[in-house]
C-alpha positions in Angstrom: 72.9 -20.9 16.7 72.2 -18.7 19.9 73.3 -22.1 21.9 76.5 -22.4 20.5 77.3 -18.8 22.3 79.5 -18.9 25.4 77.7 -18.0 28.7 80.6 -16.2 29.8 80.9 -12.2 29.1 84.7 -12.2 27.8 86.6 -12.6 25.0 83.8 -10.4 22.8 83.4 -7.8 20.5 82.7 -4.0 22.0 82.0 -1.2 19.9 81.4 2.6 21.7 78.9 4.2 19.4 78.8 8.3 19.1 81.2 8.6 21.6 85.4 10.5 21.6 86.7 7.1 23.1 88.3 6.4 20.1 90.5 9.2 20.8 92.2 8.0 24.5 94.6 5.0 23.8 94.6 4.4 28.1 91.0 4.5 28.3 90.7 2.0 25.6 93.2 -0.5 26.6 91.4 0.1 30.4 88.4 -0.6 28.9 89.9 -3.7 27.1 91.1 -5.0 29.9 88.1 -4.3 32.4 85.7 -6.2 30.0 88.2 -8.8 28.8 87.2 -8.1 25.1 89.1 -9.6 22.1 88.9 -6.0 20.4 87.4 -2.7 20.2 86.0 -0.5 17.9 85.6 3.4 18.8 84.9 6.4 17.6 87.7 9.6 17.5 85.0 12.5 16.8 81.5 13.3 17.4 78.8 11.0 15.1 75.0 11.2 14.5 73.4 7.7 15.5 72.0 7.5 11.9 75.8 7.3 10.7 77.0 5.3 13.5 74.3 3.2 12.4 76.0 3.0 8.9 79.5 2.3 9.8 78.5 -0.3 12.6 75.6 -1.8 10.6 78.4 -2.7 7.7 81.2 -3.9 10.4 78.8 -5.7 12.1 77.8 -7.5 8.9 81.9 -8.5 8.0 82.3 -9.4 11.5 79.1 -12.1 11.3 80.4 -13.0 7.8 84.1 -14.0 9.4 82.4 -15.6 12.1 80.1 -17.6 9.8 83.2 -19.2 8.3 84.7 -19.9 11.6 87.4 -17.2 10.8 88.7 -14.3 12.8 88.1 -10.5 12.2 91.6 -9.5 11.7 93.2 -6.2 11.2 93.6 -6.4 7.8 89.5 -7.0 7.5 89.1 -4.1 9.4 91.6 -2.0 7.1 89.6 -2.9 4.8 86.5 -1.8 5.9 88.2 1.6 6.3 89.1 1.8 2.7 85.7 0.7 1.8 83.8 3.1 3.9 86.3 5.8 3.4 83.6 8.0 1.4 81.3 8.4 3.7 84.0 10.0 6.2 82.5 13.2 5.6 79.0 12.6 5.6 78.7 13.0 9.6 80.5 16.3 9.5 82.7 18.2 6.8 86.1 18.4 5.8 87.1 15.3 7.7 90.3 14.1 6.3 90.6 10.4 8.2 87.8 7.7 8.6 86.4 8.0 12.4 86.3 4.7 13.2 89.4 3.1 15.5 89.8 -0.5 16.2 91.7 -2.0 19.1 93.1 -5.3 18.7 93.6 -8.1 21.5 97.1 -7.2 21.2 96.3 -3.5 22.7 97.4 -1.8 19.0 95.2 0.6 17.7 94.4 0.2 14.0 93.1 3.6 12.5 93.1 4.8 8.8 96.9 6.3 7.9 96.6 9.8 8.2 95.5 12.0 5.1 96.8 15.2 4.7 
């Protein structure tokens, strides 16, 4: 229920759509720490709204799902959303060889897909 949210604008989930901020570990933990957020989820290249629409639309729907069940979105959820979504890594721009999606956790560690070679 929309009552049941907090009135206060901390502790929440942020995600920069179509944007490199995924790329700048300082200006995410900044940003983590200027908004008080319990994570972040970023971008490391250049995306096409209608794919950031993709990704997000699917995170957004494990994130509610967690939430649902009064569980947390941990990084194991979110590594698994990488694996998941790891085919359509290439469908914003070619020859991509790791998913472009970064998360970073309360506990300022980035999670990112290992890197492919």
């Amino acid at each position: 229920k929309l009552s049941d949210f907090p009135t206060k604008n901390h502790n929440k989930i942020i995600i920069f759509s179509a944007c490199l901020i995924g790329n700048n570990e300082k200006l995410l933990i900044s940003m983590q720490n200027l908004f008080n957020s319990k994570m972040i989820f970023a971008y490391k290249q250049i995306m096409y709204d209608s794919y950031c629409f993709i990704h997000e639309s699917i995170l957004l729907s494990l994130i509610e799902e967690k939430c649902r069940k009064k569980q947390d979105f941990v990084e194991s959820d979110f590594n698994n959303f990488l694996s998941n979504t790891e085919f359509m890594k290439n469908m914003n721009r070619r020859n991509v060889k790791n998913h472009p999606m970064v998360m970073l956790n309360n506990n300022n560690k980035i999670i990112q897909q290992k890197v492919c070679k």
